[in-house]
N, C-alpha and C positions, 0 to 999 in steps of 0.2 A: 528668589527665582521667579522667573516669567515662564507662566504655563497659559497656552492658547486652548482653550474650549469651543467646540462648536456642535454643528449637527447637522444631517440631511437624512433623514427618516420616512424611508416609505415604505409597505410593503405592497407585493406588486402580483396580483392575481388574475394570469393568464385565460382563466375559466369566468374572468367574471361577466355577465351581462355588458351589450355593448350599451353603449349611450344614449341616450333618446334623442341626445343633439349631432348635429354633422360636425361640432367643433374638438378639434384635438383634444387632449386631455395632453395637462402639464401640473407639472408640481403644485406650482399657484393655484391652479381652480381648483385644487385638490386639499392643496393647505389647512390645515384648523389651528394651525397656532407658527408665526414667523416672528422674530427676533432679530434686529439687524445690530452689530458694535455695541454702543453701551447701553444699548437695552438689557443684554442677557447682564447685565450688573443686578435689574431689579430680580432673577431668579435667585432662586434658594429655599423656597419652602414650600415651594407644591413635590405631591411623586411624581416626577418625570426625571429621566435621565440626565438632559441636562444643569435640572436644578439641584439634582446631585453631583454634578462635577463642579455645579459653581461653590457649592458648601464645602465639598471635599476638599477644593483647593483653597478656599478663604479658612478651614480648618484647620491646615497644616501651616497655616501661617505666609502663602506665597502668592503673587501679583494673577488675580484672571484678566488674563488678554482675551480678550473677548470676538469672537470674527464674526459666525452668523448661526442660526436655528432654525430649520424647515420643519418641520414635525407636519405630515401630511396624512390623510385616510388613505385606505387600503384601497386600490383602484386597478384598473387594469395596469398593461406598460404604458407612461407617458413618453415626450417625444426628447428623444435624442437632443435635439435643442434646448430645451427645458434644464433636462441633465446639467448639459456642458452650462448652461449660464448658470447653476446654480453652483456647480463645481469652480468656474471661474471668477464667481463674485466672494467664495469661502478661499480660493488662493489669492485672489487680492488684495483680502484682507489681511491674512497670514504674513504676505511678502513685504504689507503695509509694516508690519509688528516686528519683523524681524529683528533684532535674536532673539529667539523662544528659547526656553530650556527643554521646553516638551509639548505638546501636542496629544489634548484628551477629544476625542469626539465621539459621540454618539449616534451611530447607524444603526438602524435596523437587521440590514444580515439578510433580508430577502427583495434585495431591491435590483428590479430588472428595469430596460427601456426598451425602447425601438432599436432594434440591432445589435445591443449592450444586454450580455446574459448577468451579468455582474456586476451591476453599477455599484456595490458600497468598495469590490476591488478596485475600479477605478477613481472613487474619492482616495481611497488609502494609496493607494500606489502614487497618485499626482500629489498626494503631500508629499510624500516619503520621497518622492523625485526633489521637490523643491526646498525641504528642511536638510535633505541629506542622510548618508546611514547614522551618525554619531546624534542625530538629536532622537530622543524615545517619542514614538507614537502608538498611541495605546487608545483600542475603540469599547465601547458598552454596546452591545448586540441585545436585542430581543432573546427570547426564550424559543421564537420561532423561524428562526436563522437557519441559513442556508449557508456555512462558511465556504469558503473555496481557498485554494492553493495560491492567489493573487493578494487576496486577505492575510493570509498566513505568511506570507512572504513581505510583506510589507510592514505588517504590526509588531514591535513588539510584546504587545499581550494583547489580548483578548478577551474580554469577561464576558458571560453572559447570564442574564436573568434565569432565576430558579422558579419563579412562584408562576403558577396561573389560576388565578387571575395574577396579575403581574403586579403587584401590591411589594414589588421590593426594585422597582428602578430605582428609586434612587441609593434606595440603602447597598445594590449592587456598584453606581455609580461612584458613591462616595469611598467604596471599598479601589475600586481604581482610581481614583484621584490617590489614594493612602500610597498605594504603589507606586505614583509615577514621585510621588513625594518621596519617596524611602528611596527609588531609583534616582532624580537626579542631584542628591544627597550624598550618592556615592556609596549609600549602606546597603541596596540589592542591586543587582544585575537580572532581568529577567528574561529566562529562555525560553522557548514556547515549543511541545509539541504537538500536531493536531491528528487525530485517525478521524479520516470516512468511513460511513459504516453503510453499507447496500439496504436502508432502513428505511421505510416510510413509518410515522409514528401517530397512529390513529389518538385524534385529539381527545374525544373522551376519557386517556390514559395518561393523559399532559394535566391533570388534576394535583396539585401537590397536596390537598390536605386530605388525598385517601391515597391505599396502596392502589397501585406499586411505582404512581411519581415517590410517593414520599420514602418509597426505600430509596430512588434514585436521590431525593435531594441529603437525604443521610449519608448515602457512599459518598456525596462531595463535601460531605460536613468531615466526613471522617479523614478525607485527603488531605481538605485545607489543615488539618491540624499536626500533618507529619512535619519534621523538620524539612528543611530546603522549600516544602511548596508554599507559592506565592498565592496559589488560585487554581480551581478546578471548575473547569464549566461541561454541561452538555448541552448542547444544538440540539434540537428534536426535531426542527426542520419544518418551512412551510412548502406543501406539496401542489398546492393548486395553480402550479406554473410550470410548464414543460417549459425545461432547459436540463443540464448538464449539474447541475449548481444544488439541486436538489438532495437532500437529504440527511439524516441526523448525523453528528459529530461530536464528539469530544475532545477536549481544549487542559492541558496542563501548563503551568508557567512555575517553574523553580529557578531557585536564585543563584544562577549562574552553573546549575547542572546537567547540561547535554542527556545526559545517560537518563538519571533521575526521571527528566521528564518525558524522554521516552519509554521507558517503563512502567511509567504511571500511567502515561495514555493508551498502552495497551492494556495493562491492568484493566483498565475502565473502560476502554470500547470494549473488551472481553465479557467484561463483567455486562454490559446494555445487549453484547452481543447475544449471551447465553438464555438473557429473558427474553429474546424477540418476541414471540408468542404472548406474555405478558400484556405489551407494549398496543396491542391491538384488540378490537371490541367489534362481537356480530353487528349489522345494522338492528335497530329495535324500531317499532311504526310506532304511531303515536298512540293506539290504540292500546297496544299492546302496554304499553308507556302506563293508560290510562285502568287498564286492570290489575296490574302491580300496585299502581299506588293506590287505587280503592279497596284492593284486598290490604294495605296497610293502615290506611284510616288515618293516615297524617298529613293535614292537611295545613295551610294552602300544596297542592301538587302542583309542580314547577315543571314543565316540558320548556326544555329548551332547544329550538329549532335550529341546529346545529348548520344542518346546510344552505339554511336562509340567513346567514351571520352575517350582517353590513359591513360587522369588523373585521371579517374575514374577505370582504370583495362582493358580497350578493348583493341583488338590489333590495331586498329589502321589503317586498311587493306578494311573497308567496301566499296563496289563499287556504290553501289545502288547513291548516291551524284554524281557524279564523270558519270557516266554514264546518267545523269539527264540534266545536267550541254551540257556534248557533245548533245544528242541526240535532244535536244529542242536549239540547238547553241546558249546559255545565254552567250552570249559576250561583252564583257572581264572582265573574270570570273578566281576567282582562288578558289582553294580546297589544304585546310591546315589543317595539313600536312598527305599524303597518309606514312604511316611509309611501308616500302619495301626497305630492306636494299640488296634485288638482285638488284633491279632497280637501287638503287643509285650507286652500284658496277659498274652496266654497262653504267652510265653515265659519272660517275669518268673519269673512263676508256677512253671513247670516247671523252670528251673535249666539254669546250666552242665551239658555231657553226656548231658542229655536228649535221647530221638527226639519230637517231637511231629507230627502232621498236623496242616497248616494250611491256609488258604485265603486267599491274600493280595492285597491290590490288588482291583481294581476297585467300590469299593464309595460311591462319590462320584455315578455319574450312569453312565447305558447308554454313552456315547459311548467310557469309556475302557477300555473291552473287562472280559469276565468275569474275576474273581477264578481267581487259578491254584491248584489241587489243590497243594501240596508236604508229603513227606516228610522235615523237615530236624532237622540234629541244631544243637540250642542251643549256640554256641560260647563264647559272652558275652554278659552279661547288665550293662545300665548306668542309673541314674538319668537319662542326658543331659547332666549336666553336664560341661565342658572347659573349655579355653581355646583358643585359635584361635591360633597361630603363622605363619601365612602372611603374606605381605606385604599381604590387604589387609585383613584384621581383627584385625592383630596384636595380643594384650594384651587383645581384646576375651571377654566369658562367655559364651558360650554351653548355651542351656538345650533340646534336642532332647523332654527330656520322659522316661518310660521307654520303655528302647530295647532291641535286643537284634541282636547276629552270629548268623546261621543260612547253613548249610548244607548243601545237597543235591547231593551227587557230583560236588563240582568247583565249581559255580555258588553263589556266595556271595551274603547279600543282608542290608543292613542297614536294620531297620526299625526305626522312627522315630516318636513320638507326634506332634510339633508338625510344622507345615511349616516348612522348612528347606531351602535346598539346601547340595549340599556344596562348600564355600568353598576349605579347603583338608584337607590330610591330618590334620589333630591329633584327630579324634573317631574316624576310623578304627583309628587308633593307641592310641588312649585303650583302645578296644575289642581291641586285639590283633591287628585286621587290618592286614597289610602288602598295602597299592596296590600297591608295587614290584615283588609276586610275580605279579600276577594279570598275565595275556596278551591281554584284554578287562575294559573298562571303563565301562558308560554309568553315566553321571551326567545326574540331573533339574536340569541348570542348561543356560542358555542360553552365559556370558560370565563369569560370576564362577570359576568353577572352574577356568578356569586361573592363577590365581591362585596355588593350591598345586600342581593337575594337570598342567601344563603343561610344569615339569621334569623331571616322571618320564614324558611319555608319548611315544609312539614317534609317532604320529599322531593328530591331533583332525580328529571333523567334526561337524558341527551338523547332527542328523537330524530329521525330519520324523515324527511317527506321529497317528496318531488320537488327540488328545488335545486340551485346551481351548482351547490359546491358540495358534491358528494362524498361522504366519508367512506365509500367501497371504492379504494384505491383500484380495485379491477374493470370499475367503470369508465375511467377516468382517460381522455382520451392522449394519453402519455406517445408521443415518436420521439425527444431526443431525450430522454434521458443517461442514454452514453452505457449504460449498464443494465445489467438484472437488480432489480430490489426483491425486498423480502416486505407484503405479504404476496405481494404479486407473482412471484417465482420461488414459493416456498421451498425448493432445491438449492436456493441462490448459497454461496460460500463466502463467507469475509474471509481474506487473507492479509495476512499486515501489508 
């Protein structure tokens, strides 16, 4: 059997800083990893989704037809154009291959454009136009998906990632390729129900290896193993984009049983329903942040600057950390990564061993406090490039841009062209900085950085500061969301 693979992956953040240039934003400027036809042949052994569908389906023993792979950073909306050519260069290919048996791709789940609230419904719906109802099209979603009723109508299944840090693309992927395998074999049939639930799902609480994700990733451990189900997923939904599309879901797929699966999906929106309150976390300051983990004495302490997440859409620039760090001499301390590609321009420049004054951070928008004054000495100096060794981008390139180690009497700070957060320890490394040594640690990531940070740190918390992507949903400056959510309108009701 001939099974088509592809991808178009963006997630798409409404809230985020505009751009320092007057040039559009498109998929390509945005891009960190593209795949055209028999490229995606060389995937299969990094975690990424799609190098999960390529082993899924070279597993089960049948043809990857191969079309195309966008895998882009989290940006604002790009342009409506962008979209359509990337959508029409992944149906070109498709119509090139035709007859498929099936159709595995890999989207995101929160990907918006200019004027399109819903661009992974319209990848899905333009295939499912062009392969027709009788071929199976089956997508792998992010964990922070945004499904919609376009999506659901279009797929027949669904899956989506459990873990965050997200350390299980592919082992999710490959678990759909298993399906489409058993499906167009004639052994399943799969049917899909999906419930919206009026939920925003505060990302401190998207953690799987503490409660209460990890009671959530147990109740779909428990589903997948009833008879008839194929698969159970939950959407927790990315919130930092006003549209209609917004919000967490739950996803069943049984083998060929209507009832079943709609039973099961209310079971389990019921069950996400009932912990709403759960699901959500006070804001904490970093202050605050930083007398919890001295009264605990475990150290390196990890503040993680949640709302300065690059991976999540921020620029990456916020000072308020960084000025914390200097002004209270928490030594020796690093702050990962300040993205400030002036800075790193002028480190390049000046070399290993150099003193240079700089002025770092703040240069994205007034909100994320003024650029700080430092006198640091250049410790290393890097094009950007590595490889990622952690468990959730193992194998994966990454390209940061030119970069450069500085520091100023104790306080370390690694600056960065691209946005980027730091995933795991290998670019630190790369760079000659040992994480291990330092006694203080924030990093501009929400979830992913435990990932690598996680085994070397004494304590983690998720801090709050003035910076773009706020985690007090009440802040947040939401007009079309179509509904009430819950925490915003703690009265709100779910009805099936």
């Amino acid at each position: 059997m001939r099974i088509a693979v592809g991808g178009i992956e963006h997630e798409t953040c409404g809230f985020a800083a505009p751009s320092r240039t007057a040039e559009a934003t498109t998929l390509m400027s945005v891009a960190r990893a593209v795949r055209y036809g028999e490229e995606l042949h060389s995937l299969g052994d990094a975690n990424t989704i799609v190098d999960g569908l390529v082993r899924g389906v070279r597993e089960t023993g049948h043809e990857v037809v191969p079309l195309l792979w966008i895998d882009a950073n989290t940006s604002p909306p790009v342009t409506r154009e962008s979209l359509e050519s990337a959508i029409e260069d992944l149906l070109d290919r498709l119509r090139k291959a035709l007859p498929v048996d099936g159709v595995l791709l890999s989207l995101h789940g929160a990907f918006a454009v200019e004027g399109v609230d819903d661009a992974d419904g319209e990848v899905l719906s333009r295939v499912r136009q062009l392969v027709g109802p009788r071929v199976p099209v089956m997508a792998v979603h992010d964990l922070h998906c945004n499904i919609s009723p376009v999506m659901e109508k279009s797929a027949n299944a669904m899956i989506v990632e459990r873990t965050y840090p997200h350390v299980d693309m592919a082992e999710r992927a490959v678990h759909a390729a298993h399906i489409m395998a058993r499906t167009v074999a004639g052994e399943v049939r799969p049917t899909m129900a999906v419930r919206y639930l009026p939920l925003l799902w505060s990302a401190a609480r998207m953690i799987d290896a503490e409660p209460p994700m990890s009671d959530a990733v147990r109740k779909l451990r428990e589903l997948d193993l009833r008879p008839g189900v194929l698969s159970a997923s939950i959407g927790v939904g990315y919130q930092w984009i006003d549209n209609p599309t917004v919000g967490t879901s739950v996803i069943v797929v049984t083998d060929n049983d209507e009832s079943q699966a709609r039973r099961s999906a209310d079971e389990l929106a019921e069950w996400v329903w009932d912990r709403r309150s759960q699901w959500q976390r006070d804001p904490l300051t970093p202050q605050s942040a930083l007398e919890q983990g001295e009264q605990l004495g475990n150290y390196p302490i990890v503040l993680a600057e949640q709302g300065d997440n690059t991976g999540g859409g921020a620029a990456g620039d916020a000072t308020e950390m960084l000025r914390l760090f200097i002004d209270r001499k928490l030594v020796p301390s690093a702050v990962l990564y300040m993205v400030d590609p002036e800075v790193a321009a002028q480190a390049v420049v000046a070399g290993p061993g150099t003193e240079i004054d700089i002025l770092v951070g703040g240069k994205s928008q007034p909100l994320v406090g003024p650029p700080v004054p430092m006198r640091v000495q250049v410790r290393a100096v890097s094009n950007g490039r590595f490889t990622y060794d952690g468990p959730m981008w193992t194998g994966v390139v990454g390209e940061m841009g030119p970069s450069a180690w500085l520091e100023q009497q104790g306080v370390h700070v690694v600056v960065i062209s691209g946005r980027h957060q730091p995933v795991d320890l290998a670019f630190c490394r790369s760079l000659g900085l040992n994480c291990r040594q330092m006694r203080y640690l924030a990093v501009k990531s929400t979830g992913h950085f435990r990932s690598g940070f996680a085994p070397i740190a004494g304590s983690i918390f998720n801090v709050d500061t003035a910076s773009t992507l706020s985690h007090d949903f009440r802040r947040l400056p939401y007009t079309r969301l179509g509904r009430k959510m819950y925490p915003i309108d703690p009265d709100v009701r779910w009805d099936r």
